[in-house]
C-alpha positions in Angstrom: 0.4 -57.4 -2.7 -2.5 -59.8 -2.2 -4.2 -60.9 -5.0 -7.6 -60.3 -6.3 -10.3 -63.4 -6.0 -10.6 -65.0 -10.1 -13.8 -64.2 -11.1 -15.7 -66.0 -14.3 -14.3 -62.8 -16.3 -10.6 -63.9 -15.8 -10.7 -67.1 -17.2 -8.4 -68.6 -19.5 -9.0 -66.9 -23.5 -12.0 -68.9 -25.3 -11.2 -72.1 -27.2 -8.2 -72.7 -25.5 -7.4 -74.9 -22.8 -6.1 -74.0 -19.3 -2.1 -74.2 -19.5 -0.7 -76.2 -16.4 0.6 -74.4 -14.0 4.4 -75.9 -14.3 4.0 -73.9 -17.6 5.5 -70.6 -16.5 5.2 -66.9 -17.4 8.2 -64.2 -17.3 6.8 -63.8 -13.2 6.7 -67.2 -12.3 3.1 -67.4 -12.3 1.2 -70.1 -14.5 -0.3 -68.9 -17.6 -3.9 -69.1 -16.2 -2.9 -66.4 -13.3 -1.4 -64.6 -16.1 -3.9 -64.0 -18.1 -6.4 -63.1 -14.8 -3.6 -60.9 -13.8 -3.7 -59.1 -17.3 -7.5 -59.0 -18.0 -7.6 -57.5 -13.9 -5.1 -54.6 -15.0 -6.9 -54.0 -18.2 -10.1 -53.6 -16.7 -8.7 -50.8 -13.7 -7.1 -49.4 -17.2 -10.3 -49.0 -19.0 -12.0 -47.6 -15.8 -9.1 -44.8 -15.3 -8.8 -44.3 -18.9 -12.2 -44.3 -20.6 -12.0 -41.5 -23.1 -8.4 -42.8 -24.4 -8.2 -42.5 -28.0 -5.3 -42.1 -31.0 -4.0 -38.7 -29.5 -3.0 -37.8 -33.3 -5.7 -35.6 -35.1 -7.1 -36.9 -38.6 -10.7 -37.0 -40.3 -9.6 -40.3 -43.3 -7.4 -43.1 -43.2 -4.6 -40.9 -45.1 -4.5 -38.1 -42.7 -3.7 -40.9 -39.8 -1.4 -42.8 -42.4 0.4 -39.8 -42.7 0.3 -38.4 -39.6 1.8 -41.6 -37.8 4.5 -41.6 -40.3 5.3 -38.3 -39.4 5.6 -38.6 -35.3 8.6 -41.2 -35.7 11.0 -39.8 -33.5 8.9 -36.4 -32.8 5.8 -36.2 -29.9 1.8 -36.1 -31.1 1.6 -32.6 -30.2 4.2 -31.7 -33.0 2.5 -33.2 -35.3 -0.6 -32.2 -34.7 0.9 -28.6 -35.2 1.5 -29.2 -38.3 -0.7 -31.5 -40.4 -3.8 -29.2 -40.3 -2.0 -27.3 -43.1 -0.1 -29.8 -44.6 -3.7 -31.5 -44.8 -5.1 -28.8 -46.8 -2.2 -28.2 -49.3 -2.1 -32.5 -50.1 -5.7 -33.4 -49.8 -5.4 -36.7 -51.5 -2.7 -39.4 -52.2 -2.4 -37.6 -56.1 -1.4 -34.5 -54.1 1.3 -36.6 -52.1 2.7 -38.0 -55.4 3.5 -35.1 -57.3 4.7 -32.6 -54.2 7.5 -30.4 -55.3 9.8 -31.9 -52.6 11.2 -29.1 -51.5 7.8 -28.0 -50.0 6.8 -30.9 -48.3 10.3 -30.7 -46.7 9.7 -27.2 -46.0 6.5 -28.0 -43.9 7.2 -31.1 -42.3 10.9 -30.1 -41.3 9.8 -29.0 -37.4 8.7 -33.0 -36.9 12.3 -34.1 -37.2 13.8 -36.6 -40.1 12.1 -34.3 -42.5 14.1 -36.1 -45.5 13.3 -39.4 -45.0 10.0 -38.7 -44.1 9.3 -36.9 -47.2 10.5 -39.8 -49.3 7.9 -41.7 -47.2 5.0 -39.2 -48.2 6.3 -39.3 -51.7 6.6 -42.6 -52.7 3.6 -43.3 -50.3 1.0 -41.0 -52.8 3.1 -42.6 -55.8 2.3 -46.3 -54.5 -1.3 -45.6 -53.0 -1.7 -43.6 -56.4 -0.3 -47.0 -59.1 -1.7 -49.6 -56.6 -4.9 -48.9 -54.9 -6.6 -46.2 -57.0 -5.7 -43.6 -54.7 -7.2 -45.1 -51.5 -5.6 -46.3 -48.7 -5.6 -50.3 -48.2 -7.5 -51.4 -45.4 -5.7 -55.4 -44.5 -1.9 -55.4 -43.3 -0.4 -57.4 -45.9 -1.2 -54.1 -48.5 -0.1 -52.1 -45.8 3.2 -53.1 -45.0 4.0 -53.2 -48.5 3.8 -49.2 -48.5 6.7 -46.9 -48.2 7.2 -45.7 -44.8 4.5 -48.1 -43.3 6.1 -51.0 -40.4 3.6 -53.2 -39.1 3.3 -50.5 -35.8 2.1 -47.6 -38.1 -0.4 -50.4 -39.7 -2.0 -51.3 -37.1 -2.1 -48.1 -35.6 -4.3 -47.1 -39.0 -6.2 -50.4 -39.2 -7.6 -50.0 -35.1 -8.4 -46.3 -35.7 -9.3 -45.9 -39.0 -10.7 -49.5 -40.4 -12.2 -51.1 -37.1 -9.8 -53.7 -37.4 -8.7 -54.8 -34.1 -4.7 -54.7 -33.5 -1.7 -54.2 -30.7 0.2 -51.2 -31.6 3.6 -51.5 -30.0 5.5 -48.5 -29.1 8.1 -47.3 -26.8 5.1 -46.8 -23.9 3.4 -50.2 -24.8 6.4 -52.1 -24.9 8.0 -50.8 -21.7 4.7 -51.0 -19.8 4.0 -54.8 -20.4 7.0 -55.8 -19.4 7.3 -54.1 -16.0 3.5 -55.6 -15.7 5.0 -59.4 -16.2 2.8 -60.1 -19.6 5.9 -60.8 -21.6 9.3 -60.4 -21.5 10.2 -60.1 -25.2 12.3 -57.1 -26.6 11.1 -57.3 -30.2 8.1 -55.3 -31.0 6.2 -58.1 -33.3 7.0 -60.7 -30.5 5.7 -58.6 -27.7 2.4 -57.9 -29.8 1.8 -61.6 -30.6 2.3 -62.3 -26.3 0.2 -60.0 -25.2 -2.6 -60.3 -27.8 -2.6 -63.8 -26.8 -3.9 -62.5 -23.2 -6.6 -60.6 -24.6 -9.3 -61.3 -27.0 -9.2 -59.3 -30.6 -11.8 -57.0 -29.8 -10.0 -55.6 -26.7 -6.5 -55.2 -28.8 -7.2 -51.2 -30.1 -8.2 -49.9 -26.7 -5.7 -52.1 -24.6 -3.1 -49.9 -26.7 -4.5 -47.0 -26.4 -4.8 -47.1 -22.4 -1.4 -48.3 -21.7 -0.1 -46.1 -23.8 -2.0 -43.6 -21.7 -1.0 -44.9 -18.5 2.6 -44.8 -19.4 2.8 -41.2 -20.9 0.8 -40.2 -17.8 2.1 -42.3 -14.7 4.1 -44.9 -15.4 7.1 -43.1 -17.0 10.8 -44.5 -18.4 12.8 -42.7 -15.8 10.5 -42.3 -12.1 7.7 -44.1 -12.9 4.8 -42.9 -10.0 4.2 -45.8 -8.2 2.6 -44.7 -5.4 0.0 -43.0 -7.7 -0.8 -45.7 -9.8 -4.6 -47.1 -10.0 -3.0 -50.8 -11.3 -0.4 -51.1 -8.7 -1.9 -54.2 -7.1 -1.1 -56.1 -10.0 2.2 -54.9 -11.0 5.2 -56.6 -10.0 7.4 -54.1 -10.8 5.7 -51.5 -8.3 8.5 -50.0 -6.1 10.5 -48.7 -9.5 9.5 -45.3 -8.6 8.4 -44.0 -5.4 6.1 -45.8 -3.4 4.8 -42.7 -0.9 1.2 -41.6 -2.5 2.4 -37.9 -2.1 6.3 -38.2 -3.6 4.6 -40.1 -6.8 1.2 -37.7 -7.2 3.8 -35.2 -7.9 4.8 -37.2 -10.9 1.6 -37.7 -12.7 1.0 -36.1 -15.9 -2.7 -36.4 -16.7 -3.0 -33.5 -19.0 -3.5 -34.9 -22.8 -0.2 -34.9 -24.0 2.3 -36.7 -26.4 
């Protein structure tokens, strides 16, 4: 597909220099027409997805804390099932910490893992309780250091809860930038230091959030709906999924979902 004309907003990130172009990308392209590429397709993103948010429901940092501990392996719409009354009945990280465990189990058992992911609410009160004064840390290093917390569910809580700009790398985010060319790395940590090296900081939190829309909502694992999609002119993996504009509208999901 043709490309776009660079425009002043597509040029390489500030304070670094313009990479030649014999320096290649996982497409072929140099890094400059990389990062034009990107900042192009985040841009379409932002105008398709402008209300795109943590899809996880929480009022503090320890609701989300917990809450993103709790959808390992189980869909946002579970969750969110649940935690409004496991919010009420653990209020605060001293309520975590001395749960009668066969309760928490009890009322976290529909998210799946319900074992190990009361030992991570457990401990997580216990350590927010003996090393923070009850309140959740607001830097990654403190963070990661808590039970149950990877650097994912960190920055997931420092974007939406602190301010603090960060890539969150999921399932969605991680399949997405690949098929779009922006890296080709498997491993979470390496695909979020790639692509945040496209981007400046303050875009990180939403460029999560809307590719992670787009790929619950069009660009899916199995048929992704190519046809239908609004960033298609800068993906070179369009033609995965069908190309005809009424085959692939059938496969859009735009209801708020998980």
């Amino acid at each position: 597909m043709p490309r776009d004309t660079p425009d002043a907003r597509d040029a390489a990130p500030s304070g670094t220099a313009a990479v030649p172009a014999e320096n290649t990308t996982p497409t072929g392209e140099s890094r400059l027409a990389l990062v034009r590429r990107a900042r192009k397709t985040y841009r379409k993103l932002s105008e398709l997805y402008p209300d795109a948010h943590a899809e996880l429901n929480f009022t503090t940092p320890l609701e989300l804390l917990v809450a993103t501990i709790l959808s390992a392996q189980c869909t946002d719409k579970r969750v969110n099932q649940v935690t409004p009354a496991l919010f009420a009945r653990y209020p605060d990280a001293e309520a975590y910490a001395s749960a009668r465990r066969e309760d928490l189990e009890e009322m976290i058992r529909s998210t799946g893992f319900f074992r190990a992911k009361a030992n991570s609410l457990l401990g997580l009160g216990q350590a927010l309780c003996e090393r923070h004064g009850g309140e959740v840390p607001g830097n990654l290093a403190d963070l990661v250091k808590l039970p149950g917390v990877g650097r994912k569910t960190a920055n997931v809580l420092l974007g939406n809860a602190f301010g603090v700009p960060g890539i969150t790398v999921d399932t969605h985010f991680g399949r997405l930038v690949r098929r779009f060319g922006w890296t080709d790395e498997q491993d979470p940590v390496k695909v979020e230091h790639a692509v945040g090296e496209l981007f400046p900081p303050k875009d990180w939190t939403m460029l999560s959030h809307r590719v992670v829309w787009h790929g619950r909502r069009v660009c899916h694992a199995r048929r992704p709906a190519c046809g239908a999609c609004g960033v298609a002119q800068w993906c070179p993996s369009f033609g995965e999924g069908p190309t005809d504009p009424a085959t692939a509208g059938k496969l859009l999901r735009m209801r708020s979902f998980a």
